[in-house]
MMTF fields as JSON, N, C-alpha, C and O atoms, coordinates in Angstrom:
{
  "mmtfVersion": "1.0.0",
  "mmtfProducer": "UNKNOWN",
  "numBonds": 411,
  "numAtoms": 412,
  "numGroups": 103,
  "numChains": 1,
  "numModels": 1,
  "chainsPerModel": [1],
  "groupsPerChain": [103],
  "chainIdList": ["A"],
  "bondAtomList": [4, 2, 8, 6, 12, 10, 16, 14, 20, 18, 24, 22, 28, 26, 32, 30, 36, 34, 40, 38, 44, 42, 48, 46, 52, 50, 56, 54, 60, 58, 64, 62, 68, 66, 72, 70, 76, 74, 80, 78, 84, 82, 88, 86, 92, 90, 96, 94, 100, 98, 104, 102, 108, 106, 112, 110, 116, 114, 120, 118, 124, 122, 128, 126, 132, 130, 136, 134, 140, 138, 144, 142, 148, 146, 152, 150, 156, 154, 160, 158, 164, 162, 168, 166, 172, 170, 176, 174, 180, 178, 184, 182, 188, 186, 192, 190, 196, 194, 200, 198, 204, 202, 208, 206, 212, 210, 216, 214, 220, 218, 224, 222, 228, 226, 232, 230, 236, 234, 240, 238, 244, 242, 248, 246, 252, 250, 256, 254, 260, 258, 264, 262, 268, 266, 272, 270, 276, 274, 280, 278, 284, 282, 288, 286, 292, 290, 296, 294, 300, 298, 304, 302, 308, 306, 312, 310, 316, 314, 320, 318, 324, 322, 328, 326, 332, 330, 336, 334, 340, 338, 344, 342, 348, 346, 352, 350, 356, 354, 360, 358, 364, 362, 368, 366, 372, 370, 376, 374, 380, 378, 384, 382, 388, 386, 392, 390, 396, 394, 400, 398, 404, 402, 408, 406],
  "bondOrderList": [1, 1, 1, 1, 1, 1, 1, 1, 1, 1, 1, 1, 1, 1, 1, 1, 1, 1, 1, 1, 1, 1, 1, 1, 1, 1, 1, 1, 1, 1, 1, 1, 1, 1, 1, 1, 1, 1, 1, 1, 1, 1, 1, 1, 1, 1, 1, 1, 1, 1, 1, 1, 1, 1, 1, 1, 1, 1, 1, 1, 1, 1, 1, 1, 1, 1, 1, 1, 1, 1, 1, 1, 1, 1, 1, 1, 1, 1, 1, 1, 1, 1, 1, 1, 1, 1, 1, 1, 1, 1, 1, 1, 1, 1, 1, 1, 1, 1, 1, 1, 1, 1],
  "groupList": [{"groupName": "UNK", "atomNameList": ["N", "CA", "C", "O"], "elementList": ["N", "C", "C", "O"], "formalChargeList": [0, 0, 0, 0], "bondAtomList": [1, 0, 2, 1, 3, 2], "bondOrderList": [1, 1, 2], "singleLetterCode": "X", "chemCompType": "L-PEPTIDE LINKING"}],
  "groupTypeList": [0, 0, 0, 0, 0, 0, 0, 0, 0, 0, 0, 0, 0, 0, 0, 0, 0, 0, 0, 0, 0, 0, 0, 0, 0, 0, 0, 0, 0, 0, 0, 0, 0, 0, 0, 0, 0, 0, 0, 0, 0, 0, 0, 0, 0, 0, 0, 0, 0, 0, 0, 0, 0, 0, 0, 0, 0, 0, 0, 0, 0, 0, 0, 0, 0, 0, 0, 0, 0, 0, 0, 0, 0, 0, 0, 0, 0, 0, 0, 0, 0, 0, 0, 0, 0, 0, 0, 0, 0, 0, 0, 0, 0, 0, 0, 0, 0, 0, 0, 0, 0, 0, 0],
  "groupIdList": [1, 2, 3, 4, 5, 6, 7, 8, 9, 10, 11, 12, 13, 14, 15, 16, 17, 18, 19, 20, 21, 22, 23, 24, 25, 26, 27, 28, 29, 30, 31, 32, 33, 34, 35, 36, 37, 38, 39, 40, 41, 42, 43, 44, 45, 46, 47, 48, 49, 50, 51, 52, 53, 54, 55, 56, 57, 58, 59, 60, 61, 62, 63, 64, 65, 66, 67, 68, 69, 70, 71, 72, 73, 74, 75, 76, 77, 78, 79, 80, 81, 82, 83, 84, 85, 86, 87, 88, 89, 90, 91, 92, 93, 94, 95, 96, 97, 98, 99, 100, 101, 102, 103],
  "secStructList": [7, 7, 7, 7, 7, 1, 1, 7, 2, 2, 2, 2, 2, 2, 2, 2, 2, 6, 1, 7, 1, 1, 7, 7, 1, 3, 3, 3, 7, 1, 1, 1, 1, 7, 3, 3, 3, 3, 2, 2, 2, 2, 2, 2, 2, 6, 6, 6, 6, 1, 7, 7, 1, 7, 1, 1, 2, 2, 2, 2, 2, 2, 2, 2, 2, 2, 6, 6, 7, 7, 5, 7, 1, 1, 1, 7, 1, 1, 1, 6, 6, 3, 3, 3, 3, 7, 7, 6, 6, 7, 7, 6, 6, 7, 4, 4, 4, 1, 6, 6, 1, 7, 7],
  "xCoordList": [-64.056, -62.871, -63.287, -63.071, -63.938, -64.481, -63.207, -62.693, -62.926, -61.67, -61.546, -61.719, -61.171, -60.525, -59.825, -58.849, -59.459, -58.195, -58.096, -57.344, -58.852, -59.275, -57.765, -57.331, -56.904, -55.712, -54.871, -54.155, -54.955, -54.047, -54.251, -54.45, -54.128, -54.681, -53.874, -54.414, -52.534, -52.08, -51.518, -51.575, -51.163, -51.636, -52.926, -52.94, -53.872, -55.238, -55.217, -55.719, -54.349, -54.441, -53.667, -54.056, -52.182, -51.511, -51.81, -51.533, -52.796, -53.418, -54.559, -54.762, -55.371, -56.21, -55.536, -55.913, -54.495, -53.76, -52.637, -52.084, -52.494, -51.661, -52.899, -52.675, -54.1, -55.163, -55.929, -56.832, -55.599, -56.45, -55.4, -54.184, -56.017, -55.666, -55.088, -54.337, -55.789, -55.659, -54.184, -53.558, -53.54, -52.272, -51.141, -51.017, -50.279, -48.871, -47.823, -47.107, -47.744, -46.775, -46.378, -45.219, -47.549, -47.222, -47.93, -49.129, -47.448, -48.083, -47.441, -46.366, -48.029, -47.664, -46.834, -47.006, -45.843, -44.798, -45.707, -46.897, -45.048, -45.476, -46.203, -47.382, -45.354, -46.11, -46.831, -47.541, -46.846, -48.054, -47.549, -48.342, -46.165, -45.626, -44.798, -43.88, -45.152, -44.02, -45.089, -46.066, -44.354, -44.878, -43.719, -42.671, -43.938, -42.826, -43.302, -44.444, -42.421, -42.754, -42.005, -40.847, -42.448, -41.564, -41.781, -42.887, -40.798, -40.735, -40.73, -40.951, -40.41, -40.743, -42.354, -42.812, -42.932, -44.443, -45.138, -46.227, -44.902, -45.182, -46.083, -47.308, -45.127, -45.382, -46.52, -47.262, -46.367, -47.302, -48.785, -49.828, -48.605, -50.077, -50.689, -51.751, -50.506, -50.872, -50.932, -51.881, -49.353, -48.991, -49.739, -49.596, -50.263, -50.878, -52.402, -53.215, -52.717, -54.186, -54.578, -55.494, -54.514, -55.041, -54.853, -54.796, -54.771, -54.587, -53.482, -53.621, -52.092, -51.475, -50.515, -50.296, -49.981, -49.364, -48.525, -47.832, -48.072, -46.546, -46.517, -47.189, -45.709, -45.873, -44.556, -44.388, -43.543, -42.739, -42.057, -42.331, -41.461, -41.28, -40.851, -41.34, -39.497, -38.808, -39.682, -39.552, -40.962, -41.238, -42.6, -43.241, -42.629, -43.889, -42.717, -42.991, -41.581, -40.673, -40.228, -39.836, -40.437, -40.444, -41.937, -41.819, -42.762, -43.843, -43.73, -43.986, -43.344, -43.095, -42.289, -42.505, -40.945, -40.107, -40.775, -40.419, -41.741, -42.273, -43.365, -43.641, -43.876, -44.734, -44.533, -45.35, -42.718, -41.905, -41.762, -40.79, -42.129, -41.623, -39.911, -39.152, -39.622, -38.321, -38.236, -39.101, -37.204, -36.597, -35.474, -34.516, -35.825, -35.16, -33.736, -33.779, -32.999, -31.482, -31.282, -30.871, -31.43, -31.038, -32.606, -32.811, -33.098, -34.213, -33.99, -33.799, -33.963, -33.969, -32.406, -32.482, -31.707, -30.272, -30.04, -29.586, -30.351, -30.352, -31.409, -31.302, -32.346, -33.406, -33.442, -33.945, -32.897, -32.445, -33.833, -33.39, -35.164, -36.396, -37.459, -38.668, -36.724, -37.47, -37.537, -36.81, -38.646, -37.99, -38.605, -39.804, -38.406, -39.429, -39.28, -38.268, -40.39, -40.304, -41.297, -42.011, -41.188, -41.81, -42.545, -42.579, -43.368, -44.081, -44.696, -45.714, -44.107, -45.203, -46.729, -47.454, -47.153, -48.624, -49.086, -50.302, -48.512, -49.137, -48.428, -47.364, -49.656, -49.732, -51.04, -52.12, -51.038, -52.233, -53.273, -52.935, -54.179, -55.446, -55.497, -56.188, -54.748, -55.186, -55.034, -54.072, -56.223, -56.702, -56.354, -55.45, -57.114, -56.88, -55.821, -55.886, -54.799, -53.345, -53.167, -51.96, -53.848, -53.333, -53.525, -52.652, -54.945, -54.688, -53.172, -53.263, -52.436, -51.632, -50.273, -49.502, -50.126, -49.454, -49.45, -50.31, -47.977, -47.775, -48.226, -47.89, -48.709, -49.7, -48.993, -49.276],
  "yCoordList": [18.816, 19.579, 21.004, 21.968, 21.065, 22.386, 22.882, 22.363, 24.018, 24.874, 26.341, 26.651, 27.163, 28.535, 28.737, 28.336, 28.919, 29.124, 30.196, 30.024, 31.439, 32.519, 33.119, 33.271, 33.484, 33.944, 33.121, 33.813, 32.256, 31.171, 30.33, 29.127, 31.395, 31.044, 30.112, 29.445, 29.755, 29.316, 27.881, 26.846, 27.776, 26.374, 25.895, 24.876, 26.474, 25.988, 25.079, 24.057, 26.229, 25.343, 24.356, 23.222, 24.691, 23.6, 22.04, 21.048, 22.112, 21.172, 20.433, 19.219, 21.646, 20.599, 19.963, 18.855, 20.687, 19.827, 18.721, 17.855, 19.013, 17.071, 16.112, 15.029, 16.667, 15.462, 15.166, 14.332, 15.75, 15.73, 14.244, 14.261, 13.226, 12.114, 12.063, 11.189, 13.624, 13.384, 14.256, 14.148, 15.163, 15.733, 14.926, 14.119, 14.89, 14.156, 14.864, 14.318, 16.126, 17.405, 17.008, 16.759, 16.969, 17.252, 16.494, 16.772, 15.148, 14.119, 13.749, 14.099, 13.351, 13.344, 12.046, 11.073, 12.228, 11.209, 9.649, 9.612, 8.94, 7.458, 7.91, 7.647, 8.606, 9.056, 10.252, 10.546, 10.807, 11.892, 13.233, 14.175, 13.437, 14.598, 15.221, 16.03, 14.841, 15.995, 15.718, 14.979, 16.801, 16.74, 16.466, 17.1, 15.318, 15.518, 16.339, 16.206, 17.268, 17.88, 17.912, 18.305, 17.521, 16.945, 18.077, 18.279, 18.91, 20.196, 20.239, 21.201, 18.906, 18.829, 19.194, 20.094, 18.606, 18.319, 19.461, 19.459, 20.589, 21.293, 22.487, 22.601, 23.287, 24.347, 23.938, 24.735, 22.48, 21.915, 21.506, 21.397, 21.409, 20.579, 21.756, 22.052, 22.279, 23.539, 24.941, 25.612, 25.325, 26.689, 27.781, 28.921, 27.79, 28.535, 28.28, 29.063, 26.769, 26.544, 26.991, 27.737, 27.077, 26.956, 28.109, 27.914, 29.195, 30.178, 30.757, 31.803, 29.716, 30.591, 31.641, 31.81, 32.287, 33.363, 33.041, 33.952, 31.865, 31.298, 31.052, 30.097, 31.883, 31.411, 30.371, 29.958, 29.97, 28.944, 28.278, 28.694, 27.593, 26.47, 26.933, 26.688, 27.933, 29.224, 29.655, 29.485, 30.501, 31.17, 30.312, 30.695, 29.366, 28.2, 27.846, 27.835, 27.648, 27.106, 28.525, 28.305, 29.682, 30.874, 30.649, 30.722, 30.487, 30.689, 29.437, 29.608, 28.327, 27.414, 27.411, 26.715, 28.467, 28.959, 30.149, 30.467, 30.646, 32.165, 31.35, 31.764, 30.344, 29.706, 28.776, 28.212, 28.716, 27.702, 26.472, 26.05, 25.581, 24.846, 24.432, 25.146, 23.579, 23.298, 21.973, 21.103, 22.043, 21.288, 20.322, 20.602, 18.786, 17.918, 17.641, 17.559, 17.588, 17.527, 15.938, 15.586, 14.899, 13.831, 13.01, 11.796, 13.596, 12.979, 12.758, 13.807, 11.519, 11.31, 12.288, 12.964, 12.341, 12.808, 12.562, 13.416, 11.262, 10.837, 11.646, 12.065, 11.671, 12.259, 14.022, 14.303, 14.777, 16.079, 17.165, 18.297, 17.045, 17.145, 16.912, 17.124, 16.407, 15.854, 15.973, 15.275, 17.119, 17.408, 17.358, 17.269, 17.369, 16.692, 17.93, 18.296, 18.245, 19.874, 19.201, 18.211, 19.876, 19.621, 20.588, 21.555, 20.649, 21.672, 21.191, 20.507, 21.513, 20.698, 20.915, 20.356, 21.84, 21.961, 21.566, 21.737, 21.011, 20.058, 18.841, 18.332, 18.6, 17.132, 16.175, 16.569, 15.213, 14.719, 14.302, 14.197, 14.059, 14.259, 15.053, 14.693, 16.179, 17.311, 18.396, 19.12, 18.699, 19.809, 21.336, 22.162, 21.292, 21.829, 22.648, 23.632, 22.075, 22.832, 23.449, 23.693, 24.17, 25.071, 26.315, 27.14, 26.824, 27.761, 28.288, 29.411, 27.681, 27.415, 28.136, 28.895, 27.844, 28.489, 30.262, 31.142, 30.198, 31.581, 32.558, 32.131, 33.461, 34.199, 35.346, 36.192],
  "zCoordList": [7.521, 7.87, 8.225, 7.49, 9.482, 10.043, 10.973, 11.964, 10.298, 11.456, 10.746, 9.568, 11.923, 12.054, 10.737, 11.371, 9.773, 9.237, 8.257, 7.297, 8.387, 7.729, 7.639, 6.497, 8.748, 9.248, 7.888, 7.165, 7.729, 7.472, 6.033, 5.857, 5.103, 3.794, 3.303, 2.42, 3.607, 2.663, 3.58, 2.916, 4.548, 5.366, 4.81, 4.12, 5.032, 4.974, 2.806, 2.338, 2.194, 0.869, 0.915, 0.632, 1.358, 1.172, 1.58, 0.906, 3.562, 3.961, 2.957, 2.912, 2.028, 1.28, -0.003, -0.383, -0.706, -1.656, -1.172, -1.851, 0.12, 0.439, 1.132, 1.674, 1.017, 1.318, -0.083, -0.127, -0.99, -2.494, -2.938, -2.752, -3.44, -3.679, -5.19, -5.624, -6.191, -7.414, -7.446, -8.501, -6.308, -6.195, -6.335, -5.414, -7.194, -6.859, -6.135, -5.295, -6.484, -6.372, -4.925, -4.593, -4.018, -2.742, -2.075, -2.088, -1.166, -0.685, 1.352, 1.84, 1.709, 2.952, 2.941, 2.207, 3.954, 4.431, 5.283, 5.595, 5.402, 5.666, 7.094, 7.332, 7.981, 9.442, 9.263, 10.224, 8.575, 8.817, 9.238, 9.228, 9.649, 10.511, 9.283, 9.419, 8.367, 6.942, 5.894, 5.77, 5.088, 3.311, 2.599, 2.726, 1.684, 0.418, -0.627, -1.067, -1.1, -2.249, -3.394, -3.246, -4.795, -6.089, -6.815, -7.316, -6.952, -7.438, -8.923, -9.658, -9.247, -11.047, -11.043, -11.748, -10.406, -10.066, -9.785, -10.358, -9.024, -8.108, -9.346, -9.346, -10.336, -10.898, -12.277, -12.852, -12.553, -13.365, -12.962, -13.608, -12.25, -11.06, -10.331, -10.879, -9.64, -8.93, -8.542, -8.137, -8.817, -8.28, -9.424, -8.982, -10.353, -11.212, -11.339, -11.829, -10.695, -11.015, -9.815, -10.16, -8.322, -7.336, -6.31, -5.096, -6.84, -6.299, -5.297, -4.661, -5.241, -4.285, -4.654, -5.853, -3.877, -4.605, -5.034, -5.488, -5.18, -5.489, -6.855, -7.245, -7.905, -9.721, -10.095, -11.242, -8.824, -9.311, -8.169, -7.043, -8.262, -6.73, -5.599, -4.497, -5.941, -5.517, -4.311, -3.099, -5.352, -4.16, -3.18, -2.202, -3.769, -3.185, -1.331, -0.131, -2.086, -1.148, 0.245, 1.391, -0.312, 0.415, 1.373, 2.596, 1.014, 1.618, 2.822, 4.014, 2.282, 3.371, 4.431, 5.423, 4.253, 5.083, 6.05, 7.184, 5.326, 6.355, 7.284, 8.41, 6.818, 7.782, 8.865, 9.592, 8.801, 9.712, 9.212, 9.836, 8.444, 7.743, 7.54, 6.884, 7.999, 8.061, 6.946, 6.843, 6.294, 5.547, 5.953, 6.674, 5.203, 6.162, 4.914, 3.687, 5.523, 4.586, 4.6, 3.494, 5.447, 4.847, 4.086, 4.048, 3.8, 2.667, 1.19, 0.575, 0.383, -1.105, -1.438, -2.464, -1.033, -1.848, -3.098, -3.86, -3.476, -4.805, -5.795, -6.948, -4.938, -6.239, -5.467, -4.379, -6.226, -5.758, -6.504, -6.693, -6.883, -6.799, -5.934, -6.034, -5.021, -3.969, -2.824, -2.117, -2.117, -0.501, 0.548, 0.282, 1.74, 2.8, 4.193, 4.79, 4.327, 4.762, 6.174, 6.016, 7.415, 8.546, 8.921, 8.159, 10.207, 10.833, 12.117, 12.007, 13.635, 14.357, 14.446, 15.269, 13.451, 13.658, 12.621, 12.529, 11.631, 10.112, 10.026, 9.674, 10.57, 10.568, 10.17, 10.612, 9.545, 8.992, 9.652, 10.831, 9.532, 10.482, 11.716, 12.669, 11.728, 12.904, 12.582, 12.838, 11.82, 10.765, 12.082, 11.961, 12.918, 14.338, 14.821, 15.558, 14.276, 14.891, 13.904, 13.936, 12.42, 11.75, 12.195, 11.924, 13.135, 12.975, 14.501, 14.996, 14.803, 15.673, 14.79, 15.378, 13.541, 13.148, 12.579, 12.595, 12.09, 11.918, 11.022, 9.917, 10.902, 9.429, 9.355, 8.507]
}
């Protein structure tokens, strides 16, 4: 996974924790073009171990909004922990289009 992404610290983490297999928090969708993220999951698993600036889902979920990340409203309704956020430049196996996004 050789790419640009100095600009782009926090794409660049989020991309290696939805390819880390031992992550639950935050896992990629069946096609590859979203992340689900289980916010029960999120502040226990990562946001304090792995350096991002984010200390609770809140502002994990801010950072995903400043980077364009859009949030999909008819996803899991029932399970209201559970959310499925887009980006056309994160997407799974095209490490490439991060540095494409916004910093």
């Amino acid at each position: 996974m050789e790419f640009s992404q100095s600009a782009n610290i926090f794409p660049t983490k989020l991309w290696r924790l939805v390819n880390d297999s031992s992550v639950d928090a935050i896992t990629w969708n069946h096609q590859g073009d979203g992340i689900i993220v289980n916010k029960n999951l999120i502040e226990k698993q990562f946001l304090s171990l792995n350096g991002f600036k984010a200390s609770c889902s809140s502002s994990f979920v801010r950072q995903l909004n400043f980077y364009g990340f859009k949030k999909s409203q008819r996803f899991n309704r029932d399970e209201p922990n559970i959310h499925h956020y887009f980006h056309p430049n994160f997407k799974r196996n095209q490490p490439e289009l991060i540095p494409l996004m916004r910093n």
